[in-house]
C-alpha positions in Angstrom: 16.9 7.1 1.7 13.7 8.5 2.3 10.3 6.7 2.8 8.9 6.9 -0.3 6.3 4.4 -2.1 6.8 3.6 -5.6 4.8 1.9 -8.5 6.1 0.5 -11.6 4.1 0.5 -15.1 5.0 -1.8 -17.8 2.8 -1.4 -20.8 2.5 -4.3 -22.9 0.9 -5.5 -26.2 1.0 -9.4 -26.8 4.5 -9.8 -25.6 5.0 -12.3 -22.8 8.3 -13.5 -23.6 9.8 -10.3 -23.7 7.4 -9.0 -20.3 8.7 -11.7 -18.6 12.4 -10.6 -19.3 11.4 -7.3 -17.7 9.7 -8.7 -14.8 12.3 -10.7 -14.3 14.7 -7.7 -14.1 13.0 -6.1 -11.6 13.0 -9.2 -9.3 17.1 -8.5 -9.0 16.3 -5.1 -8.0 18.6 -3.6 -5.2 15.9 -1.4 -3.9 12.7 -3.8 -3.2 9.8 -2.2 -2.0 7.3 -1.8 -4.9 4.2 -2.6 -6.6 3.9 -3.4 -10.5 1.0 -2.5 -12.5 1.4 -4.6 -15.7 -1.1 -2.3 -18.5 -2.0 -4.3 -21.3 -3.0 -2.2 -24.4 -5.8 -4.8 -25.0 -7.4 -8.2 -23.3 -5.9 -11.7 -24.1 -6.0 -14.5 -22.1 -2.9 -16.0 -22.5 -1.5 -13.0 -20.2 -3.9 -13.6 -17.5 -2.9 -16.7 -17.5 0.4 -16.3 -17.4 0.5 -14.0 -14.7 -1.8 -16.7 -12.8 1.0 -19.1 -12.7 3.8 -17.0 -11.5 5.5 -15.9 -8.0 6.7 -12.9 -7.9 8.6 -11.3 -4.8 6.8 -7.8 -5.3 2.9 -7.4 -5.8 1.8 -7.3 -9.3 -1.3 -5.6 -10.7 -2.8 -6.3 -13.9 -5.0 -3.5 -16.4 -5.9 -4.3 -19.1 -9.3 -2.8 -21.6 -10.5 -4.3 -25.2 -7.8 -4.3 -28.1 -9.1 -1.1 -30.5 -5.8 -0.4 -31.7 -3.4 1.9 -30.4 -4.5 3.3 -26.7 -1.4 3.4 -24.5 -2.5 6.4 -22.9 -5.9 5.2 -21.7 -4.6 2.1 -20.0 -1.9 4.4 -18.2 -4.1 6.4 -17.3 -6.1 3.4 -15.8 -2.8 2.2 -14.4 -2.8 6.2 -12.2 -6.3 6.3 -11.5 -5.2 3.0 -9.8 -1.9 4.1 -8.2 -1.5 6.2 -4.3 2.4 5.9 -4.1 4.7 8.7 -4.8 6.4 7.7 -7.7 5.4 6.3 -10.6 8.3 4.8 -13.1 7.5 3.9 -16.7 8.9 0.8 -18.6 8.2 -0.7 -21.7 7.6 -4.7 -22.0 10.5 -5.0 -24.4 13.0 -2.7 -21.8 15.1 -4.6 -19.3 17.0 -3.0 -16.2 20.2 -2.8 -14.6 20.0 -4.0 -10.7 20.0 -0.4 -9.4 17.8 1.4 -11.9 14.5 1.4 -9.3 17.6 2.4 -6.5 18.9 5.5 -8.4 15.5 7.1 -9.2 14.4 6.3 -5.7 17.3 7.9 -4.1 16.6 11.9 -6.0 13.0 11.8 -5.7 11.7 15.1 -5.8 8.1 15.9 -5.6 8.1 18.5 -8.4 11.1 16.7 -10.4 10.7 14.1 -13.3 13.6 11.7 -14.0 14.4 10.4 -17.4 17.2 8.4 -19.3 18.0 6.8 -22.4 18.4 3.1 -23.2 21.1 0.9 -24.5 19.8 -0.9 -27.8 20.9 -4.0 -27.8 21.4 -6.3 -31.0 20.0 -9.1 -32.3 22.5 -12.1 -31.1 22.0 -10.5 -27.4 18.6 -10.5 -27.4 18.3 -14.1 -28.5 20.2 -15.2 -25.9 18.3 -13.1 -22.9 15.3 -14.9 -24.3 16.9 -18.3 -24.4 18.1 -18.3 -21.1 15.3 -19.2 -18.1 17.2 -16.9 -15.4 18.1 -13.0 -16.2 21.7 -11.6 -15.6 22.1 -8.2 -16.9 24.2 -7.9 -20.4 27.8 -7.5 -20.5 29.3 -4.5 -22.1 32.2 -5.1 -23.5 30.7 -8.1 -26.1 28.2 -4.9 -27.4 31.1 -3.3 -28.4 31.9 -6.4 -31.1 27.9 -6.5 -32.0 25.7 -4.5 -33.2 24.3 -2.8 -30.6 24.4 1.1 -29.8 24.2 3.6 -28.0 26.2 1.1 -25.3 28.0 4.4 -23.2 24.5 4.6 -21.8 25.3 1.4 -20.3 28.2 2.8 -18.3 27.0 2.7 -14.4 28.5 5.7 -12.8 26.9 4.9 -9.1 28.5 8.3 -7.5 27.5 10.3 -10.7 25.4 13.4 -9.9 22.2 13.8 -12.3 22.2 16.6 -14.4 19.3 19.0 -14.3 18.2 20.3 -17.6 15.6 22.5 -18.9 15.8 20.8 -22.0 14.4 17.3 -21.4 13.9 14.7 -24.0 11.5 12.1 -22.2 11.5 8.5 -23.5 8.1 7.0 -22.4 9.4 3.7 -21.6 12.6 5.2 -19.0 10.9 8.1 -17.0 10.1 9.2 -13.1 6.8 10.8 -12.4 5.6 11.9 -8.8 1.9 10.7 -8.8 1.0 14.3 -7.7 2.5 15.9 -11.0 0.9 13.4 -13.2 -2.6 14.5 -11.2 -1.4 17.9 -11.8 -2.2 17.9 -15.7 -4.7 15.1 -15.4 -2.7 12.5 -16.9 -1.8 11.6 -20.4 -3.9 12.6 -23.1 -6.2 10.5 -24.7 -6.9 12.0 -27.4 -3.8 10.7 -28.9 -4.6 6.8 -30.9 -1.3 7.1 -32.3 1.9 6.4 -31.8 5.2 8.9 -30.8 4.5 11.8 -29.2 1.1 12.0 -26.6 2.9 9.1 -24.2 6.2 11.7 -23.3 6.8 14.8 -25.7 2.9 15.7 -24.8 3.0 15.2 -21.3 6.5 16.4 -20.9 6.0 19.9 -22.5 2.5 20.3 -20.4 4.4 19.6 -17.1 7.3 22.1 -18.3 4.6 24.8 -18.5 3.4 23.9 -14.8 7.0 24.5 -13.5 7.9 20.7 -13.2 12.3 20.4 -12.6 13.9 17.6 -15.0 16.8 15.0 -13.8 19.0 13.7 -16.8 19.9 10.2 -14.8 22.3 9.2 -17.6 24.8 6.4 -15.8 22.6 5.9 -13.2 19.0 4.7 -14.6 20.1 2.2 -17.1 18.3 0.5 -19.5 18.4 -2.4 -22.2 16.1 -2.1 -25.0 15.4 -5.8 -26.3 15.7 -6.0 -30.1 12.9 -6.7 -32.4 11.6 -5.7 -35.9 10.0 -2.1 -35.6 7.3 -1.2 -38.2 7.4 1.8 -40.3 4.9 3.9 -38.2 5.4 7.3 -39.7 1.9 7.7 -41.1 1.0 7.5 -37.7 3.7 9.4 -36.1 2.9 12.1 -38.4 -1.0 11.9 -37.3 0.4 12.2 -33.2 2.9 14.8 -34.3 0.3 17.3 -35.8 -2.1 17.1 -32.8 0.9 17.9 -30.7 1.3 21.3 -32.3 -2.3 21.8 -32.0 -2.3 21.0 -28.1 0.7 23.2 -27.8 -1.3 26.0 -30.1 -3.9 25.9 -27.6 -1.8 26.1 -24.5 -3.8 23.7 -22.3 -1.8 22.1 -19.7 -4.7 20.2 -17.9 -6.0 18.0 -21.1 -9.1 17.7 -21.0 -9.6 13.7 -22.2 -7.6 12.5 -19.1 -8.2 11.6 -15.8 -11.2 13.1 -14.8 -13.1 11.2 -16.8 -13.5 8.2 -14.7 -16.9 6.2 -15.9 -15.0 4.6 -18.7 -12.6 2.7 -16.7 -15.5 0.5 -15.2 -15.5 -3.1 -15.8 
């Protein structure tokens, strides 16, 4: 395996029982040598707090910028204007890993090649029971089958598997790969996106298609839980991000211009 440096993100939004799920994932991780940038899409103190108290066998980083409603991009891109390893992978607070997920994307790096996979959606009795317990051991498959979980085959760890390489990706912002030098490449996420579902992977998954980037489906190899919860009815807003997306794409612009480069406002 080669020598290659890696960062995790975990974005997060008032979620500490769940984040702490996560991080406790990644603490049972076969490959160990990474930093964690925890990127909180607002400022509370019970997370600083939290994170004062704990020990965690990997260095942990902690972003966070004042709670004005929906800004995942900005704090990511905080969380890369912060970063000098090679790889960058992106979780979600309320998505929880198999032991080898960090292992598998480490092992087919490429320096022009994203990886991406799905998640397994676990149900509600699962969840509860993750949460309840005060050590993590990954979930079993077969009691999914007999719940009310899905998309469980994405659970399946196929550890000789070959990833498939597509030119029709479908990134998931909370199970994705990103060399650090791509990400620079189109000057990060977009910020002009303050709403939810497409600027945090469709966006930055079609600009990096334009600039040549490869794609690795890691199905059976990068596996994820997704933790349940209630999910809001956010289509006024997906509707908002989805309509700038066809204007971005109308334009053609793969470097977006409210991204990286604009460094002043990340001062504390």
């Amino acid at each position: 395996m080669e020598n290659i440096t890696v960062r995790v993100f975990i974005t997060t939004y008032k979620n500490i029982p769940y984040l702490t799920k996560v991080l406790q994932s990644l603490e049972l991780q076969t490959f160990k040598d990474f930093t964690v940038s925890i990127l909180e899409d607002g400022s509370e103190h019970e997370l600083r707090d939290y994170l004062s108290k704990q020990l965690f066998p990997f260095q942990v980083e902690h972003f966070d910028q004042e709670d004005k409603g929906f800004r995942k991009n900005r704090i990511l891109n905080i969380g890369i204007s912060n970063a000098n390893e090679d790889l960058i992978i992106f979780l979600d607070e309320d998505c929880i890993l198999h032991p080898n997920f960090i292992e598998q994307y480490v092992k087919n790096f490429d320096k022009n090649t994203i990886g991406f996979a799905k998640r397994v959606n676990l149900d509600e009795e699962t969840t509860k029971q993750i949460l309840a317990s005060s050590e993590y051991k990954k979930p079993s498959l077969l009691p999914l089958f007999f719940r009310k979980a899905n998309h469980i085959e994405d659970g399946v760890y196929l550890p000789f598997k070959k990833p498939n390489k597509t030119d029709n990706p479908k990134l998931l912002g909370c199970n994705m790969a990103i060399p650090l030098g791509l990400l620079k490449k189109v000057n990060g996420f977009d910020e002009d996106y303050e709403s939810p579902g497409y600027g945090e992977d469709s966006d930055i998954q079609w600009r990096l298609q334009k600039e040549g980037a490869r794609f690795l489906k890691m199905k059976h190899l990068c596996i994820q839980y997704h933790l349940h919860h209630e999910r809001p009815n956010r289509e006024d807003q997906t509707a908002i991000s989805r309509e700038l997306f066809k204007k971005k794409q109308a334009q053609g612009l793969t470097f977006c211009q409210n991204g990286l480069k604009i460094v002043d406002k990340y001062l504390y």
